[in-house]
N, C-alpha and C positions, 0 to 999 in steps of 0.2 A: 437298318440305317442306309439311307442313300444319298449321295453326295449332289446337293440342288441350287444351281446357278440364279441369283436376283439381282433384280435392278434397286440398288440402293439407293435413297435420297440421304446424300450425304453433308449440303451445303447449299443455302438458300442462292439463287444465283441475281445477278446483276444484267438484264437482259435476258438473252438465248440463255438455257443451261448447256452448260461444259461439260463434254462427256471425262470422265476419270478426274471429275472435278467434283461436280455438283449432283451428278449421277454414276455411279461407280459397280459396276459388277462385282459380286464377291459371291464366292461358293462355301455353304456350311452344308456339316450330315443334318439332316433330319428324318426323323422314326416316323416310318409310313405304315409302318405293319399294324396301327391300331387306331382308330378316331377317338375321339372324349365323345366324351357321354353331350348328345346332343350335337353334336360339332361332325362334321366331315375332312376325308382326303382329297388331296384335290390333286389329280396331275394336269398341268397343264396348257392347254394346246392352242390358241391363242389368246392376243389381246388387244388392243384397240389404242394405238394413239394422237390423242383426240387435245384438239386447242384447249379447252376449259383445267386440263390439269397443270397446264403451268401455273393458272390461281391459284393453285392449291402446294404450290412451292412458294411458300412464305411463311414467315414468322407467326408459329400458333396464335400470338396473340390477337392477331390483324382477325375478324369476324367475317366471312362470306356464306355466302348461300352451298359451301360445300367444305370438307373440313380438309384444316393446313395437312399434309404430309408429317409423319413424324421424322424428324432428324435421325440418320442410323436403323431408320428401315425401310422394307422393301415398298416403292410405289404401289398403288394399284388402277384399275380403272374395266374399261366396260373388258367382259371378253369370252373366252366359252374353256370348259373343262370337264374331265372324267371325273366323275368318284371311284375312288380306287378304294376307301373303306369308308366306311357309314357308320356314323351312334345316332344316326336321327332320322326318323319314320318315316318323314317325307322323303329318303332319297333312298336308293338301293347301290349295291355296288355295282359301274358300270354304267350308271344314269350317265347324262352330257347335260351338262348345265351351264344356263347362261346367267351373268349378273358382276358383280365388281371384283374381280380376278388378281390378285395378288403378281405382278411382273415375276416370276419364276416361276424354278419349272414342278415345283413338287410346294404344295402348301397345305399346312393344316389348320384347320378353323375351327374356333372352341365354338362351343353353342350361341354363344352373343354373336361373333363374327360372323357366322355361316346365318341368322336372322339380318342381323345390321348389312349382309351383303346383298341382299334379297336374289340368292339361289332361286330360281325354278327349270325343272327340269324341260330342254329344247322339244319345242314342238317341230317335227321336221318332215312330214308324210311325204314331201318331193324328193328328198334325199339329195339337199342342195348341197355345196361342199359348205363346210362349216366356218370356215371363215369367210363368208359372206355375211353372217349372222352379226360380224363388228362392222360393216356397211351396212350395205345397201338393206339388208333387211337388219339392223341392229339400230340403233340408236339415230346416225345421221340419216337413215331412212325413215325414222318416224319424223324423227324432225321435220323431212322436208315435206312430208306425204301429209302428215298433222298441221303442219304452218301452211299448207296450200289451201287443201281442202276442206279443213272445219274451220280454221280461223279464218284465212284470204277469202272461202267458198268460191275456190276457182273452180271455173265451168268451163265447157267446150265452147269458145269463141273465137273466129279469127279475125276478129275486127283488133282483137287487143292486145296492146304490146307490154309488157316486162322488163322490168330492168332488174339485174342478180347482182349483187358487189361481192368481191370476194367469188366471186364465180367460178374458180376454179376447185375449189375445196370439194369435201367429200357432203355438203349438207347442199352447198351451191350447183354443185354439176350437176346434181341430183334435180333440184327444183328446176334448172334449166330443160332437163331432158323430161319432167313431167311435162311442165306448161308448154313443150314441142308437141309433146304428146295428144296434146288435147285442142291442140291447132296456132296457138298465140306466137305473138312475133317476138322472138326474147332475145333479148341483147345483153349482154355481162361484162366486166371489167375484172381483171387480172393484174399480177404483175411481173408479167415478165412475157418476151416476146414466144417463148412456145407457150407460155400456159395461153394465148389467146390464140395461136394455132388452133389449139387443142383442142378449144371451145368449138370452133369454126368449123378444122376440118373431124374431128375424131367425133362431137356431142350434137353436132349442127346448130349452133347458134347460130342467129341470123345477120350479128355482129359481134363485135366484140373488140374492146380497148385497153391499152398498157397503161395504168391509171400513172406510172413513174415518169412516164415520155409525154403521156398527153391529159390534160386535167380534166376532170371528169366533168366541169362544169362547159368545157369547151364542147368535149366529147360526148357531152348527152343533146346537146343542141344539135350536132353535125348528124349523129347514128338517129337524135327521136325529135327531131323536128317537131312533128307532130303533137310531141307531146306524151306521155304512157300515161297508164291506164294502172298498172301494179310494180310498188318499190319492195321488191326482197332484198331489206339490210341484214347482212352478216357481218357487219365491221362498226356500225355508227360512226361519231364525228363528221368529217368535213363533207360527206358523201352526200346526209343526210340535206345540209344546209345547200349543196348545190343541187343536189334532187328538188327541193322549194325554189329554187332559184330560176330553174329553166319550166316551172306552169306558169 
């Protein structure tokens, strides 16, 4: 038995969740020295947190494309972990696997759990560090590399400009420093006066605006006069409708 620290969801929140409120650290023993049959150990080394699980803090009954938290247990979400013991074929002791990771530090998965988490063992031949694996190469990395280039089919162009909302974020920086990448003029919007710093001087955007201080419908006339060529919404609502507003 070994004594393992979790992030409990303990109370649906109103807004932001409240930490020692609505999220609550608590430490129980749990027996690692044996998997169930089918099911792994997991110790584990990190985890991802990512906008979409605050939907998932809400009242079981509410219906989404992702299921509510249960009240009085541990969150979880994307992330990477050892198997420290094994009852199930596809994984050995010692694998590093990535998939929806329990918030603490020692977890064991009966055979339904460890299927319904979709475990698969890290592929990693560069021997990148491993929490890179909850960015830039985990999930907001597909996101943004998936939404450019099979959906958007961005191509090398420098005739064309981009607009990113929410451009500060870990799915947004991301798609701003692709489409840099490949030549286009990208402009983003933030909220707050370093995150557009940040943009500018740390990601190189070739603009970028405090959507709080200046409206984006102001703001996208002033920065794209011209007009852009590609909208990466992260946020929808009012964004969208001023996006329409300034072609």
């Amino acid at each position: 038995m070994v004594q393992s620290k979790a992030l409990i969801f303990s109370g649906i929140p109103d807004g932001f969740p409240v930490p020692g409120k609505d999220l609550v650290v608590q430490s129980s023993e749990v027996d690692i020295s044996k998997a169930p049959q089918g099911g792994v150990v997991l110790k584990v080394l990190f985890v991802s947190i990512d906008p979409y699980m605050r939907g998932r803090m809400r009242d079981a009954s509410i219906t989404s494309y992702s299921p509510a938290y249960p009240i009085g247990q541990p969150i979880e979400g994307g992330g990477i972990a050892k198997i420290i013991e094994s009852g199930n074929e596809t994984f050995k002791k010692g694998d590093i696997v990535s998939g929806l990771i329990t918030h603490s530090e020692y977890a064991v998965y009966s055979a339904e759990r460890t299927a319904a988490s979709n475990l698969k063992v890290l592929n990693n031949p560069y021997n990148f560090p491993l929490q890179r694996f909850t960015g830039v190469l985990g999930m907001p990395g597909l996101t943004a590399y998936a939404s450019l280039y099979d959906i958007g089919e961005l191509h090398k162009n420098e005739k064309e400009t981009i607009f990113v909302s929410a451009a500060s974020g870990a799915v947004g920086s991301l798609v701003g420093q692709l489409a840099k990448r490949e030549g286009l003029r990208v402009v983003g919007s933030a909220g707050s006066d370093e995150k557009v710093k940040y943009l500018i001087e740390k990601l190189g955007f070739d603009a970028a605006f405090n959507y709080k201080k200046e409206s984006p419908k102001e703001a996208l006339a002033k920065y794209i006069p011209e007009g852009l060529d590609i909208f990466y919404d992260n946020v929808g609502g009012g964004e969208i409708s001023n996006f329409h507003s300034t072609q």
